[in-house]
PDBQT receptor file of N, H, CA, C and O in Angstrom, charges set to zero:
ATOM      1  N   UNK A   1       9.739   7.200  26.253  1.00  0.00    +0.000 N 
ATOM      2  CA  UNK A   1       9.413   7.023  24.852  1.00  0.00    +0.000 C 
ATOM      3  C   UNK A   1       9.501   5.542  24.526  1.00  0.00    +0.000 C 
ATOM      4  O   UNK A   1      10.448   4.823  24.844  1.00  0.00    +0.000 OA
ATOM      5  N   UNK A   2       8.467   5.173  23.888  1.00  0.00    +0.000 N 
ATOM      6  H   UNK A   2       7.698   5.757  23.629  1.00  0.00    +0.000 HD
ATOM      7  CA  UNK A   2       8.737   3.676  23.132  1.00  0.00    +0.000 C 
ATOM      8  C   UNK A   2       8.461   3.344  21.757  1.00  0.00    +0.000 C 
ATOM      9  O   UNK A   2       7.596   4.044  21.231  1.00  0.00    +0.000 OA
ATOM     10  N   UNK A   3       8.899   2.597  21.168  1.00  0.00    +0.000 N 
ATOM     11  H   UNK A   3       9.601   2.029  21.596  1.00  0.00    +0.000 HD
ATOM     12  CA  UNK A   3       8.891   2.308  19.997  1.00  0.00    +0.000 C 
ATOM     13  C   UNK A   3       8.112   0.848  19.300  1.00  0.00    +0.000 C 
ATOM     14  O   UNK A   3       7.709  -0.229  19.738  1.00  0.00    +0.000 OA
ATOM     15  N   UNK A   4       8.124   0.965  19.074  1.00  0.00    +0.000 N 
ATOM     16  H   UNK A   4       8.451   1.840  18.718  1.00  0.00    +0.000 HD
ATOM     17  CA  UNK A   4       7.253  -0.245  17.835  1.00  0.00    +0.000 C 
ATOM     18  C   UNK A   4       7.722  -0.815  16.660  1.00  0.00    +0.000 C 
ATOM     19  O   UNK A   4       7.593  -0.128  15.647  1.00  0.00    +0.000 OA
ATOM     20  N   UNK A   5       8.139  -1.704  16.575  1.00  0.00    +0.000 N 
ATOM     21  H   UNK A   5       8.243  -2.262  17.398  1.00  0.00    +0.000 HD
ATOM     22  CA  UNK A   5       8.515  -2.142  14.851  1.00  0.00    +0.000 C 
ATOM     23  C   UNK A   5       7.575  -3.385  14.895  1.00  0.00    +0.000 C 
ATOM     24  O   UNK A   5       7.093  -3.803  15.947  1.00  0.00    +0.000 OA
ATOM     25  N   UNK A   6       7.354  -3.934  13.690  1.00  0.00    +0.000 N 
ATOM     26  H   UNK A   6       7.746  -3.594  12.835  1.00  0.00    +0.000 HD
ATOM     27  CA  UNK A   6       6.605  -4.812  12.848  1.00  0.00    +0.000 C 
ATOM     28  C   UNK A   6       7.404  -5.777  12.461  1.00  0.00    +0.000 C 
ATOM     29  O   UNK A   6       8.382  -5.710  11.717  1.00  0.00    +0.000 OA
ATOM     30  N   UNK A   7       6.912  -6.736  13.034  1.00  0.00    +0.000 N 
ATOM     31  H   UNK A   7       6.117  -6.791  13.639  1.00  0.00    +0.000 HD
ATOM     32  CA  UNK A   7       7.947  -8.031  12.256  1.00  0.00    +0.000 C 
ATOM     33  C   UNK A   7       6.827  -9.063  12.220  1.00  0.00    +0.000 C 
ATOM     34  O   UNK A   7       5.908  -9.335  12.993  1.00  0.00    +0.000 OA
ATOM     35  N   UNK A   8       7.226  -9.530  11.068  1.00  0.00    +0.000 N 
ATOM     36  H   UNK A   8       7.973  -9.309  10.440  1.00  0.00    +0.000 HD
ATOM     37  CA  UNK A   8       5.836 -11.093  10.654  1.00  0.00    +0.000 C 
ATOM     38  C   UNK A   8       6.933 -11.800  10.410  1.00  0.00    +0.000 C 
ATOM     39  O   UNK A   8       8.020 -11.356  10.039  1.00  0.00    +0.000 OA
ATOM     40  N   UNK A   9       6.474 -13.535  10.740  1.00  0.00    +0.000 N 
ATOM     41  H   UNK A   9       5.591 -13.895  11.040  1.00  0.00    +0.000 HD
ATOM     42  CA  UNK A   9       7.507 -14.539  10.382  1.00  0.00    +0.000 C 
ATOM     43  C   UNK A   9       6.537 -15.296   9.371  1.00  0.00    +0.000 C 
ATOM     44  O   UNK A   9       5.492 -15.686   9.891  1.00  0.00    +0.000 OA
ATOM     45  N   UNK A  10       6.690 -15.552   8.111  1.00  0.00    +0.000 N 
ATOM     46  H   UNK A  10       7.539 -15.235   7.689  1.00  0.00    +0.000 HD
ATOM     47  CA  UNK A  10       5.925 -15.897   7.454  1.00  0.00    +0.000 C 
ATOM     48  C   UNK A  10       5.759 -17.473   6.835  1.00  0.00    +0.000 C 
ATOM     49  O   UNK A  10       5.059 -17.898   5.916  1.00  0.00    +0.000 OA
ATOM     50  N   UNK A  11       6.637 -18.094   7.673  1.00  0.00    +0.000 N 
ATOM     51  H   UNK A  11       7.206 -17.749   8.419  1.00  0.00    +0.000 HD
ATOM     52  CA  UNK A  11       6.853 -19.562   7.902  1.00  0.00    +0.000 C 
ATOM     53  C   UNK A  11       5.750 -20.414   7.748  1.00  0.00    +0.000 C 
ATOM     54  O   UNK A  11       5.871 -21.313   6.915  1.00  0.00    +0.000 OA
ATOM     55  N   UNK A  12       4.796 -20.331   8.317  1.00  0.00    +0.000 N 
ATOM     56  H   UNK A  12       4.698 -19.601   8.993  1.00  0.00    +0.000 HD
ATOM     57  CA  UNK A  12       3.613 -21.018   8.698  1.00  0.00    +0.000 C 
ATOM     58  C   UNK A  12       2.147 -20.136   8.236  1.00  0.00    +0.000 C 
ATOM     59  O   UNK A  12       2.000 -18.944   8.504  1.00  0.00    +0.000 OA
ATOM     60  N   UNK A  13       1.073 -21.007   7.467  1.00  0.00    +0.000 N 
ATOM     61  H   UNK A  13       1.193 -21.976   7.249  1.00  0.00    +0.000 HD
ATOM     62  CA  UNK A  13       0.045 -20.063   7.478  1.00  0.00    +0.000 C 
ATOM     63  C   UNK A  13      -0.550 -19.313   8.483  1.00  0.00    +0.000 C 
ATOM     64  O   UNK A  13      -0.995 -18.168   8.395  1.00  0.00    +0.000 OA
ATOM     65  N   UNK A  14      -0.515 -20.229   9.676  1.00  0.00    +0.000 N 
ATOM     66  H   UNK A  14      -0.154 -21.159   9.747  1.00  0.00    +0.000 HD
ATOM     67  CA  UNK A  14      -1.163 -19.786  10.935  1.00  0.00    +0.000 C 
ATOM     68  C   UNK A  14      -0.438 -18.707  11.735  1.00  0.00    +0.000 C 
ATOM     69  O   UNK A  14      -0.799 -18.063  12.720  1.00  0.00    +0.000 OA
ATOM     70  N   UNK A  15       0.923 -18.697  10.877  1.00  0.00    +0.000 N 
ATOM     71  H   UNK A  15       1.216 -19.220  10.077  1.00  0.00    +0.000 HD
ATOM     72  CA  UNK A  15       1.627 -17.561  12.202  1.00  0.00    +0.000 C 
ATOM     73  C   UNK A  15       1.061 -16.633  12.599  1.00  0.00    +0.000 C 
ATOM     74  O   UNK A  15       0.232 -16.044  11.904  1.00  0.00    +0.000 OA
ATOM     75  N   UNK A  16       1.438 -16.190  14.096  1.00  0.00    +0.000 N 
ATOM     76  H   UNK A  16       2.111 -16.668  14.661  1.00  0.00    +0.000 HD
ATOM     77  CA  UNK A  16       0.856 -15.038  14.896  1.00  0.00    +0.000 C 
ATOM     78  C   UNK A  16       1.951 -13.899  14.661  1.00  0.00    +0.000 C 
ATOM     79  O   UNK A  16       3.129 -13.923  15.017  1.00  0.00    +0.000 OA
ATOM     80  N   UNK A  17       1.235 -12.851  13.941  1.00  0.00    +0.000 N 
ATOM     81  H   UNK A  17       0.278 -12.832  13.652  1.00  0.00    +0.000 HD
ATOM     82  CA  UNK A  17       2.140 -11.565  14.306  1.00  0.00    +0.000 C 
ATOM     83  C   UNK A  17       2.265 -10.742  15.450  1.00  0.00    +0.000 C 
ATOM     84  O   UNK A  17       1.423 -10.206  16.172  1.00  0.00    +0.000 OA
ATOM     85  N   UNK A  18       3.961 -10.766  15.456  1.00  0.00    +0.000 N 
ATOM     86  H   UNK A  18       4.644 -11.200  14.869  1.00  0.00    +0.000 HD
ATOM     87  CA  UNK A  18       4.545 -10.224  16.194  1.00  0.00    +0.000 C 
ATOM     88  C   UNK A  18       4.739  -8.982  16.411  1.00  0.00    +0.000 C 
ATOM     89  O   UNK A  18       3.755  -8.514  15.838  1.00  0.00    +0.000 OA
ATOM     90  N   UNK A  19       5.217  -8.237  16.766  1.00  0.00    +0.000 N 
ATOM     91  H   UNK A  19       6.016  -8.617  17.231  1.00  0.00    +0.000 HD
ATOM     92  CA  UNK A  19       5.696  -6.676  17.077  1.00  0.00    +0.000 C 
ATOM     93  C   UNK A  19       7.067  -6.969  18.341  1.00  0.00    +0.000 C 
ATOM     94  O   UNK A  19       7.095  -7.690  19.338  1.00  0.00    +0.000 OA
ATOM     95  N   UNK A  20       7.848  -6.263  17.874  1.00  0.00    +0.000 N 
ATOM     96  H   UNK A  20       7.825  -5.677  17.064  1.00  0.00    +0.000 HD
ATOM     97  CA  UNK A  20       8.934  -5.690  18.402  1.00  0.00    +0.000 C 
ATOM     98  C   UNK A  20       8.921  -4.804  19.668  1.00  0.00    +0.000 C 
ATOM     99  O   UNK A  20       9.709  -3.924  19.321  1.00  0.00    +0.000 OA
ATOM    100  N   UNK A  21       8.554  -4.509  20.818  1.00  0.00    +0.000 N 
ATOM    101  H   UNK A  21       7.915  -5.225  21.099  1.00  0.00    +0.000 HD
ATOM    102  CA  UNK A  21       8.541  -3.635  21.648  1.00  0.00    +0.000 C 
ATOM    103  C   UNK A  21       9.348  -3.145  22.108  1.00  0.00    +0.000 C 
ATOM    104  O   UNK A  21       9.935  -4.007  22.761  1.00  0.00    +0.000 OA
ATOM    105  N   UNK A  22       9.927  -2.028  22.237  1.00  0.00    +0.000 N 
ATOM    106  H   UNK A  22       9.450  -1.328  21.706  1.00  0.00    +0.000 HD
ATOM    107  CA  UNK A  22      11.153  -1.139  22.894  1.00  0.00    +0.000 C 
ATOM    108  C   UNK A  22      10.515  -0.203  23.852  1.00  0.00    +0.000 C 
ATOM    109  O   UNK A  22       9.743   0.692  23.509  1.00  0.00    +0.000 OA
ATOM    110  N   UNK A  23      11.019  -0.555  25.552  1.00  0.00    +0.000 N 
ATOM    111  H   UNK A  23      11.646  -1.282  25.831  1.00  0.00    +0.000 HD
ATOM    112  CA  UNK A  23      10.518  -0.173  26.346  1.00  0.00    +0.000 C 
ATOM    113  C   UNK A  23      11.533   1.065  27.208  1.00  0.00    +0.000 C 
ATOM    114  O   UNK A  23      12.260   0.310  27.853  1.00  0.00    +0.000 OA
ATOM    115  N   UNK A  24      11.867   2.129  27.481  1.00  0.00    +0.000 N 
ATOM    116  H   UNK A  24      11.277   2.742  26.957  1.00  0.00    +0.000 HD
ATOM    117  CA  UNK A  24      13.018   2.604  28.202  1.00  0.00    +0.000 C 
ATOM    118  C   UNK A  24      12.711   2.388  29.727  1.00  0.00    +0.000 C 
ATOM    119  O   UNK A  24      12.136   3.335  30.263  1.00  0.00    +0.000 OA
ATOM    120  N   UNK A  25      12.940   1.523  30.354  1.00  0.00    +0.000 N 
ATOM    121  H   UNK A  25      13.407   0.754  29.919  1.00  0.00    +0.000 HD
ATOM    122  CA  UNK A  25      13.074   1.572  31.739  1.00  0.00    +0.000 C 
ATOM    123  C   UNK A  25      14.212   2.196  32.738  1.00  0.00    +0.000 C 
ATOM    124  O   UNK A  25      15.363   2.480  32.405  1.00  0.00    +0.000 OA
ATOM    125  N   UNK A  26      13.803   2.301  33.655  1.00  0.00    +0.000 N 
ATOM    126  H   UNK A  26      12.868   2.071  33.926  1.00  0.00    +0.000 HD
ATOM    127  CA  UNK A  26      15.142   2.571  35.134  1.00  0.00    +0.000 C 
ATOM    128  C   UNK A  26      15.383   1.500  35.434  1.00  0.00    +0.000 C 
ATOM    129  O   UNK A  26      14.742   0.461  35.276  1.00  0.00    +0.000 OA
ATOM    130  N   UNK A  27      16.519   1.734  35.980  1.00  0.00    +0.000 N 
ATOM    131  H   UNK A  27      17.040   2.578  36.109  1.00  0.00    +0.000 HD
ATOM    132  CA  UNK A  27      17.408   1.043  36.979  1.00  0.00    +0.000 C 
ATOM    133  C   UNK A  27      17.086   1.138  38.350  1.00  0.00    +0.000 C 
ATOM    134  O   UNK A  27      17.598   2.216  38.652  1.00  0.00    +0.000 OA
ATOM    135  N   UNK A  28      16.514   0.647  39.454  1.00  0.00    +0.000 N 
ATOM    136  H   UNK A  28      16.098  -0.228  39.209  1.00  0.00    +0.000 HD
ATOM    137  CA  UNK A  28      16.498   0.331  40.701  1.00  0.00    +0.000 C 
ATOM    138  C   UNK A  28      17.613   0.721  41.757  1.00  0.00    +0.000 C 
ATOM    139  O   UNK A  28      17.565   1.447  42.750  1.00  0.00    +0.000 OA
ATOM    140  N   UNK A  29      18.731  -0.093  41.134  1.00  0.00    +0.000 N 
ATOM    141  H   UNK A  29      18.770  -0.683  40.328  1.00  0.00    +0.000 HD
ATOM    142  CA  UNK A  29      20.232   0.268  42.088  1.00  0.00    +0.000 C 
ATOM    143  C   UNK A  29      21.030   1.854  41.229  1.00  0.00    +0.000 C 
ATOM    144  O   UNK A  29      21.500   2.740  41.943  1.00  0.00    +0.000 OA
ATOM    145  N   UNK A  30      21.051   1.941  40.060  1.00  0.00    +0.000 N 
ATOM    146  H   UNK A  30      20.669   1.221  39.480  1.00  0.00    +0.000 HD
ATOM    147  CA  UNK A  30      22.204   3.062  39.838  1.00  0.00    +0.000 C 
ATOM    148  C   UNK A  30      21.354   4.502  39.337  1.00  0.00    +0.000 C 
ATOM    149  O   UNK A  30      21.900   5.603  39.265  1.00  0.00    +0.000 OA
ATOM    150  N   UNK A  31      19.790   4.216  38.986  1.00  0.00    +0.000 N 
ATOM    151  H   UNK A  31      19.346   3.322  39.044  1.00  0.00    +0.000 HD
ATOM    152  CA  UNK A  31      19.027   5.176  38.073  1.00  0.00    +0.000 C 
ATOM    153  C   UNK A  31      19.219   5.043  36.570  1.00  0.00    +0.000 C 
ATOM    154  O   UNK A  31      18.324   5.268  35.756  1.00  0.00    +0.000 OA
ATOM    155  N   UNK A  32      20.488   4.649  36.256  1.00  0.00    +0.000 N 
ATOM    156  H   UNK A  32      21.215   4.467  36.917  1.00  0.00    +0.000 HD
ATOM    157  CA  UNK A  32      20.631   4.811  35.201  1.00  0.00    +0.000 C 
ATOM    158  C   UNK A  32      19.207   4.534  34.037  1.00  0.00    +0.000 C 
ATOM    159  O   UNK A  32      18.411   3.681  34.431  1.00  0.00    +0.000 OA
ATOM    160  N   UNK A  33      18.995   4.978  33.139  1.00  0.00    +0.000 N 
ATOM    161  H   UNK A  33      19.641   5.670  32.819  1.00  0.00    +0.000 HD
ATOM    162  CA  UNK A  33      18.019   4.374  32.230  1.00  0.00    +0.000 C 
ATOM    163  C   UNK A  33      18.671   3.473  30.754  1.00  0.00    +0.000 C 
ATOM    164  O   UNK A  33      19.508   3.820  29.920  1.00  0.00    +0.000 OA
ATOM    165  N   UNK A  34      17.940   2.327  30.885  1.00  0.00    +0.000 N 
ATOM    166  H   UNK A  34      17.260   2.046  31.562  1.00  0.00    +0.000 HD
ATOM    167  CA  UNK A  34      17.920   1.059  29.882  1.00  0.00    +0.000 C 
ATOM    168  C   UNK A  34      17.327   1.166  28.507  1.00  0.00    +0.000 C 
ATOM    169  O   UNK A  34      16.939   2.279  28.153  1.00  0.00    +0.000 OA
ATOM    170  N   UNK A  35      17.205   0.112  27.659  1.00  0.00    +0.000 N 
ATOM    171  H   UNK A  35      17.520  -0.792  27.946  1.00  0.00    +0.000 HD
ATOM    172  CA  UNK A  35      16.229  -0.319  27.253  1.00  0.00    +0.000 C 
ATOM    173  C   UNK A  35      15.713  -1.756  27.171  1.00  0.00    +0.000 C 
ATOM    174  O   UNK A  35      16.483  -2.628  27.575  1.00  0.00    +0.000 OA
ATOM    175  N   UNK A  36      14.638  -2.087  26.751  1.00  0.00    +0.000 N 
ATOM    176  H   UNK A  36      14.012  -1.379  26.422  1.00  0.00    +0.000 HD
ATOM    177  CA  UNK A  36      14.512  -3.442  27.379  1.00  0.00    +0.000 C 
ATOM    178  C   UNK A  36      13.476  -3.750  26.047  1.00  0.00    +0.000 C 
ATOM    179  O   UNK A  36      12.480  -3.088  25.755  1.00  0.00    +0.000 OA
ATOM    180  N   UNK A  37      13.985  -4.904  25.356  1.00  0.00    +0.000 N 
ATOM    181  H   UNK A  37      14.794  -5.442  25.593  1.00  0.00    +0.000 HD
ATOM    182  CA  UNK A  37      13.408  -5.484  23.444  1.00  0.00    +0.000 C 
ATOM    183  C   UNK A  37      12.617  -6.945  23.878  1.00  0.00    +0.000 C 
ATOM    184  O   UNK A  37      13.163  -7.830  24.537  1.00  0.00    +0.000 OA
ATOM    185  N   UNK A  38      11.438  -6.991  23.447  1.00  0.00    +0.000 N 
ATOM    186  H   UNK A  38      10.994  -6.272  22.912  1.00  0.00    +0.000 HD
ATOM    187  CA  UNK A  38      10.961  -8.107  23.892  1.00  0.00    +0.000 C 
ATOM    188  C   UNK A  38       9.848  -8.113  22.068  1.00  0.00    +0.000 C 
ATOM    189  O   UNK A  38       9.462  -7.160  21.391  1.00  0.00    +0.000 OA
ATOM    190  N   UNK A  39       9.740  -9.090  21.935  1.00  0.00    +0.000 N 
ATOM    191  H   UNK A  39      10.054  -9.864  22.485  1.00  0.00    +0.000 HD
ATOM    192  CA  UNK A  39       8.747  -9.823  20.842  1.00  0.00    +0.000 C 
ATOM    193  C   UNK A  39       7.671 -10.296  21.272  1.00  0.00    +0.000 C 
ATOM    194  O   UNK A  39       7.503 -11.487  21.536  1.00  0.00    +0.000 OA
ATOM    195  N   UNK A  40       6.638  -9.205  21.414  1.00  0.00    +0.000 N 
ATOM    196  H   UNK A  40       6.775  -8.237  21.200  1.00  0.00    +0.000 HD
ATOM    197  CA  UNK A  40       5.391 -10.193  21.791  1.00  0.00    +0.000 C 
ATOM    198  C   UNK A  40       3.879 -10.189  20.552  1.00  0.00    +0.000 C 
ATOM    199  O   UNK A  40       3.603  -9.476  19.587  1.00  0.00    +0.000 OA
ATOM    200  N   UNK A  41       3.384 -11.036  21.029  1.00  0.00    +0.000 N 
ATOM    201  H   UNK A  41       3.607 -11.616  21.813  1.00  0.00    +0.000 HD
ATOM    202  CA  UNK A  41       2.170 -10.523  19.980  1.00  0.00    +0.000 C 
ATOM    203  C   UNK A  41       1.531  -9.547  19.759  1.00  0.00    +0.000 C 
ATOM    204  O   UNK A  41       1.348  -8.792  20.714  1.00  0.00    +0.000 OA
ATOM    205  N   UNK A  42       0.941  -9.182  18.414  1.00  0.00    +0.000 N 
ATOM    206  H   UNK A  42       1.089  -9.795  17.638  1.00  0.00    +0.000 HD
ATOM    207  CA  UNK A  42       0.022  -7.676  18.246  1.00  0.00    +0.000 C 
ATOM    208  C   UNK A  42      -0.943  -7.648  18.954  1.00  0.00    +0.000 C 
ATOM    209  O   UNK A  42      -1.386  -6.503  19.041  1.00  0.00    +0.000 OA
ATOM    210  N   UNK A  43      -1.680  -8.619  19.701  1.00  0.00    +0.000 N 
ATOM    211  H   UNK A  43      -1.320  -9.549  19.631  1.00  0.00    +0.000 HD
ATOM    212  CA  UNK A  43      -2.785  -8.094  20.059  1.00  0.00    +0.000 C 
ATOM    213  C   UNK A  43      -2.330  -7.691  21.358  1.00  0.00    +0.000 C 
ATOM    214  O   UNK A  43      -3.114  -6.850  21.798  1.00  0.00    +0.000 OA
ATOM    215  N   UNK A  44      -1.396  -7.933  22.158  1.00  0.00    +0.000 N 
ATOM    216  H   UNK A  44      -0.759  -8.616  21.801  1.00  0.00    +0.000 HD
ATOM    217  CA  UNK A  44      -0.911  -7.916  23.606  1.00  0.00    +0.000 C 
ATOM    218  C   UNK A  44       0.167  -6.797  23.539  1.00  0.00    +0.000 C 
ATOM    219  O   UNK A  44       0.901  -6.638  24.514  1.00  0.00    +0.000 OA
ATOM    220  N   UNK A  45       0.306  -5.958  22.358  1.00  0.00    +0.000 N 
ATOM    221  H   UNK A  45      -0.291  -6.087  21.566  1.00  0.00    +0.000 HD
ATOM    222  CA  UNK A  45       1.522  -4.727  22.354  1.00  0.00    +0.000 C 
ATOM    223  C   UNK A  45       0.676  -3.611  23.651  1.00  0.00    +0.000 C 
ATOM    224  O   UNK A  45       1.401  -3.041  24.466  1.00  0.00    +0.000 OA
ATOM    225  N   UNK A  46      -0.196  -3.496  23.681  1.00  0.00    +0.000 N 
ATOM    226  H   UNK A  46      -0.785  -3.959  23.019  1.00  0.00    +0.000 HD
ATOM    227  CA  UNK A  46      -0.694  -1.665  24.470  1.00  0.00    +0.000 C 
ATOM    228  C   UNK A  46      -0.727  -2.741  25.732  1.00  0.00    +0.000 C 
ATOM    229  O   UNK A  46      -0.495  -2.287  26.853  1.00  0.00    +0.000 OA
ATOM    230  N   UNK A  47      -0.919  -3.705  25.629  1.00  0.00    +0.000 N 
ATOM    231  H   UNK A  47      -1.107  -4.074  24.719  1.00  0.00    +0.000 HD
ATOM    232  CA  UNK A  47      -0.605  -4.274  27.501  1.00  0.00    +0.000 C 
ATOM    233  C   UNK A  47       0.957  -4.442  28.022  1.00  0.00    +0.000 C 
ATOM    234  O   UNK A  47       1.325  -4.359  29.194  1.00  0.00    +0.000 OA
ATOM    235  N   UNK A  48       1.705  -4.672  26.975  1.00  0.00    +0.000 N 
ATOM    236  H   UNK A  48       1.406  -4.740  26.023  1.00  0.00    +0.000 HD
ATOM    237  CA  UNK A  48       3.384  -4.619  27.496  1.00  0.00    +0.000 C 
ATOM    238  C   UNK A  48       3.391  -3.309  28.146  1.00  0.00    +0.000 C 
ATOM    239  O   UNK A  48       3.585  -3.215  29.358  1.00  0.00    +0.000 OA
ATOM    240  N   UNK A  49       3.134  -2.020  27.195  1.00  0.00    +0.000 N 
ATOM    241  H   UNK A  49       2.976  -2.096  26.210  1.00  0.00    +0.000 HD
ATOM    242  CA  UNK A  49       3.308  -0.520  27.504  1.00  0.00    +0.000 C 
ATOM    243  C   UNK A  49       2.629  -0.339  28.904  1.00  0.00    +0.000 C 
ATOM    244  O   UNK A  49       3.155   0.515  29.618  1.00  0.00    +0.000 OA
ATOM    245  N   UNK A  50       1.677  -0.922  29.349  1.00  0.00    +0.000 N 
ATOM    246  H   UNK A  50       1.250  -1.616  28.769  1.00  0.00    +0.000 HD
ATOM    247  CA  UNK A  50       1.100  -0.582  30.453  1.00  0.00    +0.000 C 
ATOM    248  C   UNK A  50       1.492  -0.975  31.863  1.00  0.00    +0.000 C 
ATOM    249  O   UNK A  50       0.774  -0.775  32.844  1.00  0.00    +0.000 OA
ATOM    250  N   UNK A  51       2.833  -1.621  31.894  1.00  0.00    +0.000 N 
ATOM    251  H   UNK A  51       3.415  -1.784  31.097  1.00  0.00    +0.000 HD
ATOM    252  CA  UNK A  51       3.156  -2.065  32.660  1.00  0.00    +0.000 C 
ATOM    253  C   UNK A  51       3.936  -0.799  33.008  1.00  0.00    +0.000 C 
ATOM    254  O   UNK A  51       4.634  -0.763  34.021  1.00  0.00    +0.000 OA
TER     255      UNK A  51
């Protein structure tokens, strides 16, 4: 399951909006499952997921 939140920094006219990505990954050595928060741009959110 992943999640999505919306975050704009509204600092600058030109700013690029962001999105929040919440990814649940594994663990390699124990299995255990993570999560893993990264800020990337909106247009590049469905390419994070595709990894």
């Amino acid at each position: 399951m992943a999640k999505k939140a919306v975050a704009t920094f509204a600092g600058d006219r030109n700013a690029r909006k962001f999105v929040k990505c919440i990814r649940m990954e594994r663990s390699g050595k124990t299995g255990a499952y993570f999560f893993k928060e990264d800020l990337v741009p909106a247009e590049e959110a469905k390419d994070y997921f595709k990894k």
